[in-house]
VOSEKOL-232476 format. One record per residue (C-alpha): residue number from 1; z, y, x. Coordinates in Angstrom, 3 decimals. Each point is the difference from the previous one (the first is absolute). Layout:
<atoms>
ATOM    k        pz        py        px
ATOM  NUM         Z         Y         X
...
</atoms>
This chain:
<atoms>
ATOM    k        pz        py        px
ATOM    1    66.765   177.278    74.022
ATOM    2    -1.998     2.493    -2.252
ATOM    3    -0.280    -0.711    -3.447
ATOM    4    -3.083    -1.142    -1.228
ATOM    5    -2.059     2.646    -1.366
ATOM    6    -1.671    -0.507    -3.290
ATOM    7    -4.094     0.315    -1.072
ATOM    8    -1.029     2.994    -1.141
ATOM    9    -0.720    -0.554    -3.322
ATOM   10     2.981    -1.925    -0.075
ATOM   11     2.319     2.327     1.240
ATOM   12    -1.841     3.191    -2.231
ATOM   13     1.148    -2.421    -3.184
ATOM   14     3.140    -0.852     1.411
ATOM   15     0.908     3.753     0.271
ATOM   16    -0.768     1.064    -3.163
ATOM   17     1.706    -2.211    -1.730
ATOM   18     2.921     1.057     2.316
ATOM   19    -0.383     2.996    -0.942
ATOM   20     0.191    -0.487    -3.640
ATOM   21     2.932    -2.337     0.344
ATOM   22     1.765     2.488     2.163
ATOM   23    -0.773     3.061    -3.121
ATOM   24     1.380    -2.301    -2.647
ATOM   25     3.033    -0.784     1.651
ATOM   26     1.007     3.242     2.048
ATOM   27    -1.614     3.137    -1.780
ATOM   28     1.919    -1.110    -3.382
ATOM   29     3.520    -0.188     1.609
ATOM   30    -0.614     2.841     2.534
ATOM   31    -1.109     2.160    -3.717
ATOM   32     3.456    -1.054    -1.204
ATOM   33     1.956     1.274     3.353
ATOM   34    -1.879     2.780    -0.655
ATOM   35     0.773     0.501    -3.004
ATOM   36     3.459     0.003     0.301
ATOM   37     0.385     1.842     3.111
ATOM   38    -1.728     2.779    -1.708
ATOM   39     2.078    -0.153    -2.641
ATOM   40     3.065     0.315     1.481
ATOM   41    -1.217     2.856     2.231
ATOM   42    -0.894     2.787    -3.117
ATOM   43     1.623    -2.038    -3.244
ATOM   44     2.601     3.208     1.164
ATOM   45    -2.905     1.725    -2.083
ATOM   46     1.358    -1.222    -2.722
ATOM   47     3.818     0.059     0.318
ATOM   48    -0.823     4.025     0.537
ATOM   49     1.074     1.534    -2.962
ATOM   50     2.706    -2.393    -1.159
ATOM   51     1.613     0.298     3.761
ATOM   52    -0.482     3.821     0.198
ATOM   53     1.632    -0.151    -3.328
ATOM   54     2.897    -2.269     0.990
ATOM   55     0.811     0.991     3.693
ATOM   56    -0.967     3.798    -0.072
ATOM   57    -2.352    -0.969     2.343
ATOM   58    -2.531     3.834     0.463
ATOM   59    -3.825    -0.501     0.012
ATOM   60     0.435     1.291     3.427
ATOM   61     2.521    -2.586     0.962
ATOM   62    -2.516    -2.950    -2.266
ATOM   63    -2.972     1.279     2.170
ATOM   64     1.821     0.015     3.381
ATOM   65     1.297    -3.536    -0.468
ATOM   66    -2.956    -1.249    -1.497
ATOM   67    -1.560     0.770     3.295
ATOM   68     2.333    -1.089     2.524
ATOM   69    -1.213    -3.453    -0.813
ATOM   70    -3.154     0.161     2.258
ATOM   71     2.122     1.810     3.025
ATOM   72     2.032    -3.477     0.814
ATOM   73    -3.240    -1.916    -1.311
ATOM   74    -1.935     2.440     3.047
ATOM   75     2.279    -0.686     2.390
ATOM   76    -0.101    -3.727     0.063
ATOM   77    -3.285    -0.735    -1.034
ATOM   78    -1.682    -0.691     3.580
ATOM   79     2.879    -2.202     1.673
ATOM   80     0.197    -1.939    -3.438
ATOM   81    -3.574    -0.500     0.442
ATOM   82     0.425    -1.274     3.288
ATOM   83     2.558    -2.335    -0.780
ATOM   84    -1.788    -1.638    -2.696
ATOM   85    -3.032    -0.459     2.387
ATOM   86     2.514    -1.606     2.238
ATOM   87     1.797    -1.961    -2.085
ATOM   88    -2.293    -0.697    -3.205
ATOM   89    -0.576     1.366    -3.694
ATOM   90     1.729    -2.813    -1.098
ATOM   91     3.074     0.850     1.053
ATOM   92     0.152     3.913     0.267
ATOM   93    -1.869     0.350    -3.552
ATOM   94     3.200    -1.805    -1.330
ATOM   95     2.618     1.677     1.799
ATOM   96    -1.527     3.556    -0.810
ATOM   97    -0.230    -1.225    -4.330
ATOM   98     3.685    -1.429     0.075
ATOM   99     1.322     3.033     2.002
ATOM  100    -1.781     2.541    -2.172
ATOM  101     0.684    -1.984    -3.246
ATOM  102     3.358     0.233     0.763
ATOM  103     0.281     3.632     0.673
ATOM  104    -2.164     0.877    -2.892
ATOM  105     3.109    -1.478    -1.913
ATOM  106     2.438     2.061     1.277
ATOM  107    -1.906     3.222    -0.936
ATOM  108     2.070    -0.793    -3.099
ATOM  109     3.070     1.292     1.718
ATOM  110    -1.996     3.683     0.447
ATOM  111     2.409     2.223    -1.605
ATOM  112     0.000     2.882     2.602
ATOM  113    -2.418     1.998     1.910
ATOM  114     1.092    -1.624     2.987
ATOM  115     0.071    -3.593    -1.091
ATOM  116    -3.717     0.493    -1.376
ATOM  117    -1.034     1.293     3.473
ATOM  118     0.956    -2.836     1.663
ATOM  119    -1.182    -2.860    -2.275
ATOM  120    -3.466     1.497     0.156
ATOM  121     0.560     0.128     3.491
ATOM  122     0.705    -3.157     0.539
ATOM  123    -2.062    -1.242    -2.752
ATOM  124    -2.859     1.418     2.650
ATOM  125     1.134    -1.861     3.104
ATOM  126     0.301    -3.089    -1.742
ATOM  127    -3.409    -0.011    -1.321
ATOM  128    -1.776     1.593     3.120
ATOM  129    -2.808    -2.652     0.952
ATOM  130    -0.417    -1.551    -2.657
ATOM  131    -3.520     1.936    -0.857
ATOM  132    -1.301     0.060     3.202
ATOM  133     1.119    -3.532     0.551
ATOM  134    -1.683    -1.328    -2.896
ATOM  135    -3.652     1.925     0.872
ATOM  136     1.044    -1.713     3.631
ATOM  137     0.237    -3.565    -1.190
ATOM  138    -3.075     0.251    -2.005
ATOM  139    -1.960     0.799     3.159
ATOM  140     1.131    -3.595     0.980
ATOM  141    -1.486    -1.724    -2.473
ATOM  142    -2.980     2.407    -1.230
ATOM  143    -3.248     0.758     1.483
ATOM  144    -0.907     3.581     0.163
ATOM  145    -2.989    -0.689    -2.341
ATOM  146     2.605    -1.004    -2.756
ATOM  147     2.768     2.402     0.619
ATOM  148    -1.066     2.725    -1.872
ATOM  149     0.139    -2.077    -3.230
ATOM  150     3.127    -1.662     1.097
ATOM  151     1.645     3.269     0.558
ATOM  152    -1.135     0.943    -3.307
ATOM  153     1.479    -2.704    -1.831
ATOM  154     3.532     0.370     2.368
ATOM  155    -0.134     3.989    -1.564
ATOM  156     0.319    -1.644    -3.402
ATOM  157     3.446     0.459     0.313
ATOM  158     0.648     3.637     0.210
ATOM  159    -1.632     0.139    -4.200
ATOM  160     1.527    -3.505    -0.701
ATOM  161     3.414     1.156     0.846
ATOM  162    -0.817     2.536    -2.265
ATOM  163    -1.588    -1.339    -2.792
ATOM  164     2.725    -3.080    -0.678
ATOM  165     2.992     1.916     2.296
ATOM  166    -0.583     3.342    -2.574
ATOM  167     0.909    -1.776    -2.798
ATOM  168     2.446    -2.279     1.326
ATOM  169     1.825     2.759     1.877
ATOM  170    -0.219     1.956    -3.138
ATOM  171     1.236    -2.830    -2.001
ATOM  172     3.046    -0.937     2.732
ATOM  173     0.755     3.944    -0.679
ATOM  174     0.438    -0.618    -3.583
ATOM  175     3.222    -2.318     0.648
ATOM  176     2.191     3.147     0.722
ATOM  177     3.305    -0.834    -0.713
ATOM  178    -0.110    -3.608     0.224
ATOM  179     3.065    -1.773     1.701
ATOM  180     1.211     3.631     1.205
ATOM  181    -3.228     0.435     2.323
ATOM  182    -2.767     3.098    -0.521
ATOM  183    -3.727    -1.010    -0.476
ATOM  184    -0.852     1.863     2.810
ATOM  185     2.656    -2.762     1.745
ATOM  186    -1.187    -3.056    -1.617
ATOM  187    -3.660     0.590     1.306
ATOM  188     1.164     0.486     3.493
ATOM  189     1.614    -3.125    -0.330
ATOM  190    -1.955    -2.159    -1.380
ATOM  191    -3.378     1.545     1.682
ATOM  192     2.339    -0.385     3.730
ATOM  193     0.936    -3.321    -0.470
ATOM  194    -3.450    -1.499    -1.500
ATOM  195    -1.821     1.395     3.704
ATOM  196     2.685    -2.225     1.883
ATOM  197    -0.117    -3.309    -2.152
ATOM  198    -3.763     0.033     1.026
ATOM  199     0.528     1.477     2.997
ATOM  200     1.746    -3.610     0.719
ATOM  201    -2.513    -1.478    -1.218
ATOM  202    -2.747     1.337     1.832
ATOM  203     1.527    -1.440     3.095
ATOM  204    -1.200    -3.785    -1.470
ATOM  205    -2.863     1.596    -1.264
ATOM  206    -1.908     1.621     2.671
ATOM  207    -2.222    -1.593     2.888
ATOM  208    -0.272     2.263     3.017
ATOM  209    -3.333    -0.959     1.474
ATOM  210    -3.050    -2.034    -1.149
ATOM  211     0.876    -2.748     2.816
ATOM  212     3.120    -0.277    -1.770
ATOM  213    -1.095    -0.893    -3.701
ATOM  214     0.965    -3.317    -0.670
ATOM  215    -1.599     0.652    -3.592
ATOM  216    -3.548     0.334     1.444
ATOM  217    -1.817    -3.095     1.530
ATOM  218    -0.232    -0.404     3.727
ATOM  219    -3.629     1.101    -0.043
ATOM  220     0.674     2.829    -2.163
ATOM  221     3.105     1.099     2.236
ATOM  222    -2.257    -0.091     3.139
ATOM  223    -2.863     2.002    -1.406
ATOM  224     2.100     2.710    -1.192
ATOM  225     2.203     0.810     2.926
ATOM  226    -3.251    -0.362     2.321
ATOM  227    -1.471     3.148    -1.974
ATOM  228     3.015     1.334     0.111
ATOM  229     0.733    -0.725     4.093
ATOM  230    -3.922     1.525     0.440
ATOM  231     0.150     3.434    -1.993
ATOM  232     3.442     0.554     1.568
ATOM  233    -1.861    -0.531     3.397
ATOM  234    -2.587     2.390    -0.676
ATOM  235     2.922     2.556    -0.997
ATOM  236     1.575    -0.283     2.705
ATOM  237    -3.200     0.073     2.386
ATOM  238    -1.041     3.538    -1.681
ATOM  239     3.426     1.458    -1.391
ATOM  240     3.334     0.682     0.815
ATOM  241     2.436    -3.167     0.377
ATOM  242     3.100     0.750     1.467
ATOM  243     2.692     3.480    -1.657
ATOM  244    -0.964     2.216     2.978
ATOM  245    -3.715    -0.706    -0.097
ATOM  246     0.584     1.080    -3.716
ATOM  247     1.730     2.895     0.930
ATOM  248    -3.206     1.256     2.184
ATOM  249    -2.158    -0.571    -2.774
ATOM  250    -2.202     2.405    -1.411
ATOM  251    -0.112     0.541    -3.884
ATOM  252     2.986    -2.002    -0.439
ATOM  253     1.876     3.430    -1.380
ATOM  254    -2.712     0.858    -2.035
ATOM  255     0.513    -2.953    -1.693
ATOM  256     3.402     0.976    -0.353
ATOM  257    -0.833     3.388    -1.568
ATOM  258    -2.129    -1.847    -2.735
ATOM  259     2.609    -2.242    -0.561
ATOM  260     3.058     2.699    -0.143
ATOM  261    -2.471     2.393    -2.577
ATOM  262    -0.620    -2.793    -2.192
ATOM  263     3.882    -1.081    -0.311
ATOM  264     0.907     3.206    -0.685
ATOM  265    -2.471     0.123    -3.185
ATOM  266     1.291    -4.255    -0.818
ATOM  267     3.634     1.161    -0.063
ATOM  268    -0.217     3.841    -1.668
ATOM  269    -1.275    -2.099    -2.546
ATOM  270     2.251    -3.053    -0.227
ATOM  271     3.235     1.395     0.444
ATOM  272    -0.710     2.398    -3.065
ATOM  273    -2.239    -1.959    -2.222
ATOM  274     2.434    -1.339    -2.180
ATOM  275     2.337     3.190    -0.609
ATOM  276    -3.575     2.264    -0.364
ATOM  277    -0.380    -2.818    -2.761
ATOM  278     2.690     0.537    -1.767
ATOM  279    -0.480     3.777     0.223
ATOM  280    -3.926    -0.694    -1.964
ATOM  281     1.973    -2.554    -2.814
ATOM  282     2.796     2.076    -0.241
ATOM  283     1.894    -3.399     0.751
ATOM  284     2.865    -0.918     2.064
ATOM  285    -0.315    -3.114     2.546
ATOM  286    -0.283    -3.375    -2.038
ATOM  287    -2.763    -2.221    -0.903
ATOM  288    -2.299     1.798    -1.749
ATOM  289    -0.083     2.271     2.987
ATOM  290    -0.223    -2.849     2.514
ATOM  291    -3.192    -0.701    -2.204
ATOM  292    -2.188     2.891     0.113
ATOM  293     1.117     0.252     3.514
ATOM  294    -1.780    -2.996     0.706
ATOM  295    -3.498     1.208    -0.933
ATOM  296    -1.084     1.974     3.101
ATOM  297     1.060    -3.250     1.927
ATOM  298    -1.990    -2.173    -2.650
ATOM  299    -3.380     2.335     1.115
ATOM  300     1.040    -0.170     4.056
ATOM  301     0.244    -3.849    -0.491
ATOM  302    -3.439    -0.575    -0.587
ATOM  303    -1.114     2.969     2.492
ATOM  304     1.629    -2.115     2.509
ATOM  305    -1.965    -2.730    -0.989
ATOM  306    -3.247     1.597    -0.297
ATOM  307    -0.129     2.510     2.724
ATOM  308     0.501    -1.682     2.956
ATOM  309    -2.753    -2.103    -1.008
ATOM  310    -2.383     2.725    -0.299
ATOM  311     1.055     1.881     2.820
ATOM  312    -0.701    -2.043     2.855
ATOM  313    -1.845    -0.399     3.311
ATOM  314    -1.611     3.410     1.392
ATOM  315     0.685     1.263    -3.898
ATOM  316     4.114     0.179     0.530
ATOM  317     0.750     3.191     1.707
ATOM  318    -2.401     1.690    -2.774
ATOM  319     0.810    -1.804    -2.918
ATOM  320     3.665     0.752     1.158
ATOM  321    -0.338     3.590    -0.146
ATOM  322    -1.539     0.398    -2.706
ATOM  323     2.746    -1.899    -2.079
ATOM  324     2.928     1.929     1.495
ATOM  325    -2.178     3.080    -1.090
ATOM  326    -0.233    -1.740    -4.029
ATOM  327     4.157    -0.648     0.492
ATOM  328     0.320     3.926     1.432
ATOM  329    -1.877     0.608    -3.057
ATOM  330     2.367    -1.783    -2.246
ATOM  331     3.152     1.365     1.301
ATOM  332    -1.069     3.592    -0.402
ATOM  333    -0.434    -0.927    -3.727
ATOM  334     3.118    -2.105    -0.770
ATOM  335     1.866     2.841    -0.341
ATOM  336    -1.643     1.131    -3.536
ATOM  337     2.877     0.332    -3.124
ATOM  338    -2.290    -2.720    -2.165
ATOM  339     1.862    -3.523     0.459
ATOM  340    -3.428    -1.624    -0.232
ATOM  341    -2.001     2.726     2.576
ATOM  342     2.867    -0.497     2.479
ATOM  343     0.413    -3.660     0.054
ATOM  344    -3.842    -0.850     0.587
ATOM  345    -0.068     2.074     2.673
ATOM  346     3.233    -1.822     1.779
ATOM  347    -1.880    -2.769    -0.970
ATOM  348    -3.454     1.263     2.555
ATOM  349     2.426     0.944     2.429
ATOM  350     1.734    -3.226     0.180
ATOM  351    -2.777    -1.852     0.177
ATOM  352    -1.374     1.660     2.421
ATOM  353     2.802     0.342     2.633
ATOM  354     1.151    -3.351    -0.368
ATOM  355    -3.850    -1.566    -0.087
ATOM  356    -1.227     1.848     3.240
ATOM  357     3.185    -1.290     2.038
ATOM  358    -1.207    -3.526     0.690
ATOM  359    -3.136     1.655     0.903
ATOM  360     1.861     1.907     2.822
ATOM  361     1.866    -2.548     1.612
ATOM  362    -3.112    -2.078     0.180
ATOM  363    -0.530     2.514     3.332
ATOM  364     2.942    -0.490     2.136
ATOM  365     0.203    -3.962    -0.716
ATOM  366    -3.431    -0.510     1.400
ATOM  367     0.844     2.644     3.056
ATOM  368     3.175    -1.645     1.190
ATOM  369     1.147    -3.527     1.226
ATOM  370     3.423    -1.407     1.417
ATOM  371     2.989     1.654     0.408
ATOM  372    -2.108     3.494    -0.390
ATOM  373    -1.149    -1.412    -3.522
ATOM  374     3.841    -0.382    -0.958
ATOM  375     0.863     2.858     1.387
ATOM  376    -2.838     2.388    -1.133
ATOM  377    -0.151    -0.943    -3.483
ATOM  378     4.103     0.307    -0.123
ATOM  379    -0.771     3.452     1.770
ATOM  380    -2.560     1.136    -2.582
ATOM  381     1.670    -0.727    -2.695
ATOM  382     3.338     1.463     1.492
ATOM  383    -1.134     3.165     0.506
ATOM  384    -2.265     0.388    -2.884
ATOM  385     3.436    -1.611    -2.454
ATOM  386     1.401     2.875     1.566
ATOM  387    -2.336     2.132    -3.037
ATOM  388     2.295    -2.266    -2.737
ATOM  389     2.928     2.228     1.201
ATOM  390    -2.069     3.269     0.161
ATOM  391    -1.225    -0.782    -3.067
ATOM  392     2.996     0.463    -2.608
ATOM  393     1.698     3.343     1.442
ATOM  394    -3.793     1.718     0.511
ATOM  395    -0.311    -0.568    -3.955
ATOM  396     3.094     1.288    -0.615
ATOM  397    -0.431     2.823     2.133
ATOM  398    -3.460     0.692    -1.339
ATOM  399     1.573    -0.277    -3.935
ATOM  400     3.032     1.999     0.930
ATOM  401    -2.502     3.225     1.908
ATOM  402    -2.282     0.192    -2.542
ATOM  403     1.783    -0.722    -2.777
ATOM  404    -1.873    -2.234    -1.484
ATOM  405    -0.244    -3.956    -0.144
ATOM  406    -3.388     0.025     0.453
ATOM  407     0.282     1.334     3.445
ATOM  408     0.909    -2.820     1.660
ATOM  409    -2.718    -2.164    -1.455
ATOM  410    -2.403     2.697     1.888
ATOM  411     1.910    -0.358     3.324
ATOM  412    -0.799    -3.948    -0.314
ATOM  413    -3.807     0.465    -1.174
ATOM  414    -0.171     2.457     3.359
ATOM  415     1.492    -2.638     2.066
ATOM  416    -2.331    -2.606    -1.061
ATOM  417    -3.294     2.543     0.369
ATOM  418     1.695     0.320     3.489
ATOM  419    -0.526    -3.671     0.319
ATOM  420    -3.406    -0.154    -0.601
ATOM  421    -0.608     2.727     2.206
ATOM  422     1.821    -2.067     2.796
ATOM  423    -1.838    -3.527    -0.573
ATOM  424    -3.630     1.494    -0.362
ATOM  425     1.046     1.315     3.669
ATOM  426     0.865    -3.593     1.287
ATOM  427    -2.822    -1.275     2.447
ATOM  428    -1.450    -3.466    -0.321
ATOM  429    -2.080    -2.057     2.256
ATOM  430    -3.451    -0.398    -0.716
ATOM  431    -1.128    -2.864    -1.954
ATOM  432    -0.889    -2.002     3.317
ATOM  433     3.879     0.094     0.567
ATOM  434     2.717    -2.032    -1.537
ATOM  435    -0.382     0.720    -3.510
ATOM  436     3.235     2.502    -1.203
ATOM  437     1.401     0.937     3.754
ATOM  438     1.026     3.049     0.279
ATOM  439    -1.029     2.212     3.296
ATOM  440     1.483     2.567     1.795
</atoms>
């Protein structure tokens, strides 16, 4: 017997408060899995020195490994995808945090060359999904109309984990010696094993679908997953829906070019931030450090909460170009000797490249539904990760060539002007069309 379906009016009030429920109970702890997955994945930023230092690990060897982490995070991105549209978020959300929590820990034990290639490895597979599975899930519960600033608030993470994880990991550095471990070993640890404790947690936590939120009224419940049930219907009735539809699709490696250009500017960046620090204070890694290395993340906070606000509707593939041009901008300043010079322009760049990202991804959730939604977001993102492991050895490579530190930050200012160049290119429907669908 169909459930009864509720007055308009009704159901319009019934949804938004829904939907405001629904952001005050998932966005917060979803910001906080963010947080620490992020953390875990470049707090190796910080151990850099101190484990160079202590393992006679080469800036080669640093770059290579540091990379290797998106190669098993590549590979396993789509079938992890798949299997948490299969089996829930609930469940695979928590089994990726405890697995990667727990390897995270045992980067402690990264003494050798060898030992640090696999842990990052590793560290990779355990975490691939986790992303794309989160931008997935959200699709379940928010209307394209709000997505853009729910996205937004989800990229939170990348500058929180920055902005408190700086100074902790600086701070968890600073306990060298203690009980016979390295800093570099105590922040591993305690970082690792943080990510699983809530990674358990998340498993009580999280609600996979609307119809399933026995913290929302009946009413409530029904209004939500209806909206939900009817834009997934219209996705599927004008998109892909199934993997090999997805694979036929037009523009869906375009998207992946976008994607893979702007990761290789995120992680150039990230992986280096906090030794290129400590280069400007003439500092080694500790909380002070941690500190000032916060500040570009402070300034890409509130970009992230401003710009996709702004840069919406028929305005998001030009407002997106135009701030990957002001981060390109940025980056091909940051490498200036003054301390003050260089760190507001890391501070534009970061803001920029971590502000136009929920902008992006606003185009492939509203393109793809089903199984080709898990599977094309999980693809996206795999491929254009796949930039986070360029991203460290093409710095290096530039810096070694030419001699001169401030060649890599070039190399990353050219990638992101590459973006740009790449999203003005990508077609949109008309205006008539479903608002933010990308065409052929």
């Amino acid at each position: 017997m169909p459930e009864p379906t509720l007055p308009t009016s009704e159901a319009a009030a019934s949804l938004d408060s829904a939907l405001k429920k629904a952001t005050r109970r998932l966005v917060p702890f979803l910001l906080l899995l963010y947080v620490l997955a992020f953390l875990d994945r470049v707090n190796v930023g910080f151990a850099k020195v101190a484990m160079m230092a202590d393992t006679g690990l080469s800036a080669a060897a640093y770059a290579f490994g540091a990379g290797l982490f998106f190669v098993g995070y590549a590979l396993l991105e789509v079938p992890s995808n798949l299997i948490l549209h299969r089996v829930g978020a609930r469940r695979w959300l928590a089994r990726i945090m405890v697995t990667w929590g727990v390897i995270s820990a045992a980067m402690m034990h990264a003494w050798s060359d060898t030992v640090f290639y696999v842990m990052r490895l590793l560290l990779g597979a355990a975490e691939a999904g986790f992303f794309p599975g989160v931008i997935l899930y959200l699709t379940y519960w928010f209307p394209a109309a709000q997505r853009g600033r729910i996205l937004g608030m989800f990229y939170f993470g990348a500058p929180l984990a920055f902005i408190f994880g700086g100074p902790v990991s600086g701070w968890l550095m600073e306990m060298n010696g203690w009980l016979g471990l390295r800093g570099w070993q105590w922040m591993f640890l305690i970082e690792g094993l943080l990510a699983s404790i809530v990674g358990v947690w998340a498993y009580f936590y999280l609600t996979d679908r609307p119809a399933q939120a026995a913290w929302l009224p009946p009413e409530e419940r029904q209004a939500l997953q209806m909206a939900m049930d009817a834009e997934e219907a219209e996705k599927a009735a004008s998109g892909p829906h199934r993997v090999g539809d997805l694979l036929r699709s037009p523009g869906v490696l375009h998207l992946c070019l976008i994607y893979f250009l702007i990761q290789i500017s995120v992680y150039g960046v990230i992986f280096a931030l906090p030794s290129q620090v400590e280069r400007l204070l003439g500092k080694s890694a500790g909380l002070t450090v941690g500190l000032v290395t916060a500040i570009p993340w402070v300034c890409a906070l509130c970009a992230a909460y401003a710009v996709p606000r702004v840069v919406r509707g028929q305005r998001r593939k030009k407002g997106a170009v135009c701030v990957l041009l002001i981060a390109a901008i940025g980056l091909a300043l940051a490498g200036q000797p003054e301390a003050v010079v260089a760190l507001a322009a890391l501070s534009v760049a970061a803001a920029g490249f971590i502000s136009v990202q929920p902008v992006f991804w606003t185009f492939p959730t509203e393109r793809f539904s089903g199984a080709a939604a898990a599977g094309g977001i999980a693809l996206i993102n795999s491929i254009g990760n796949l930039g986070g492991f360029c991203a460290p050895s093409l710095r290096e490579w530039a810096e070694r060539t030419f001699e001169s530190n401030s060649a890599g930050l070039w190399m990353l200012a050219a990638s992101t002007c590459l973006a740009a160049v790449a999203m003005s290119l990508l077609r949109t429907r008309p205006a008539a069309s479903r608002a933010g669908e990308v065409s052929p």
